[in-house]
C-alpha positions, -999 to +999 in steps of 0.1 A: +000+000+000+011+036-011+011+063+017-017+092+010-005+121-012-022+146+015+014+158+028+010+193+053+023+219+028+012+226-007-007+204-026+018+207-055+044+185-033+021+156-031+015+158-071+053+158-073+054+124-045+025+111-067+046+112-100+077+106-089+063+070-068+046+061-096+076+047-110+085+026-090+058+001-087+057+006-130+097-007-136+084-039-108+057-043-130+027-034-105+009-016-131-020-014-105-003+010-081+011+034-105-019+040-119-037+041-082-008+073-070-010+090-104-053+086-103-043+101-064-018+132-082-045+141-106-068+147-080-049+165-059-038+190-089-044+224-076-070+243-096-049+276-094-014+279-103+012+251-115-009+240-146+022+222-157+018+197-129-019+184-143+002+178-178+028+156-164+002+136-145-015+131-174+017+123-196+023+097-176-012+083-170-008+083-209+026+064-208+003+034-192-021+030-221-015+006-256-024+035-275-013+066-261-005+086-293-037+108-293-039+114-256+001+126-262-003+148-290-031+166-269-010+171-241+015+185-264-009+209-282-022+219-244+008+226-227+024+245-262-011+267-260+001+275-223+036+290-235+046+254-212+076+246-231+083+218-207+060+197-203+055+198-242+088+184-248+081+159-222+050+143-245+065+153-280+097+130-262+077+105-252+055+105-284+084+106-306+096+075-287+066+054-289+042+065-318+026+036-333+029+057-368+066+062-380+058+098-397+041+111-368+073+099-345+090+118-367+073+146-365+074+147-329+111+139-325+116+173-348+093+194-328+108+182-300+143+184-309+133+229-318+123+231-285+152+211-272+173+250-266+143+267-255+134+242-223+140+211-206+121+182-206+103+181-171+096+150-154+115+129-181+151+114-181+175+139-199+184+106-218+154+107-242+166+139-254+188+121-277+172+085-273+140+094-284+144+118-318+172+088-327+152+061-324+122+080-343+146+089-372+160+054-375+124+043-379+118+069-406+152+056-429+172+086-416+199+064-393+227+084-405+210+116-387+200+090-353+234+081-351+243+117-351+224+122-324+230+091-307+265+100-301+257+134-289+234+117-260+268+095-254+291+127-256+265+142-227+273+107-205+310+112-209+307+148-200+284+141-172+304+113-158+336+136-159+323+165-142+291+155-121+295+121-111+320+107-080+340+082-091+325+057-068+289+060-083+304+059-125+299+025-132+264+027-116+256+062-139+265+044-171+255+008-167+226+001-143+209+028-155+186+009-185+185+042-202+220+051-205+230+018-213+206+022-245+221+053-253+253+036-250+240+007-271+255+004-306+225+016-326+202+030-302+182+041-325+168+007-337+155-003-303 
């Protein structure tokens, strides 16, 4: 059982507790409980202020769906009407990753790789930056161009490994780490 998301303090903390617990019980494969914390984050979404924190709830309620490619797009289109530069990367990465339909992956890795100097992903691993716009460019023929930005996403590890991470903890930073070991993978983006 998940503790209640009603912390004392803002409500916008037990959103965050709500998303960020979710994944957890997803990688062990208890479904069930991810989707009962992020069902418990939507609902605590405060009606005033923080509207980005509704869009990440529902990117990731999205993530647990087959078919998620609509639900994504629309998340996109909401949070690029709100100026929320963000949390519209955060879907186009996701939707980019995962669309069922190669052209509109590709079309969602290149809006997402424009808005790439403009904002940060939120609420997604910095890896799909790179992981995602490859892998949707491999699918569409262009591997030349996912490899291109494959090896930028591997530049990033070696940079980050070299300047950010203890010594101790480098091993665990590049291999346990399923996502950087993709990115690290020979052709990422054909996975």
């Amino acid at each position: 059982p998940s503790p209640p998301l009603s912390l004392s303090g803002p409500r916008r903390l037990g959103v965050g507790g709500g998303l960020w617990g979710a994944g957890r019980p997803r990688r062990w494969g208890a479904g069930a409980a991810a989707a009962a914390l992020l069902a418990e984050a939507a609902a605590a979404v405060p009606a005033q202020g923080w509207p980005e924190l509704g869009l990440l709830v529902r990117t990731e309620q999205a993530l647990d769906r087959r078919d998620a490619d609509a639900e994504l797009q629309a998340i996109a289109a909401d949070a690029a009407a709100a100026g929320l530069r963000g949390a519209e990367l955060a879907a186009r990465l996701h939707l980019a990753w995962r669309a069922s339909d190669v052209g509109m992956a590709v079309e969602s890795a290149e809006q997402a790789l424009a808005l790439l100097p403009q904002a940060e992903a939120l609420h997604t691993d910095r890896a799909w930056r790179w992981l995602a716009p490859a892998r949707a460019r491999a699918r569409g023929g262009r591997a030349a161009e996912a490899e291109v930005l494959a090896e930028a996403g591997r530049e990033w590890l070696r940079r980050t490994v070299a300047t950010q991470v203890p010594p101790t903890c480098a091993d665990s930073f590049l291999h346990q780490h399923p996502l950087h070991r993709l990115l690290q993978a020979e052709r990422p983006g054909r996975a």
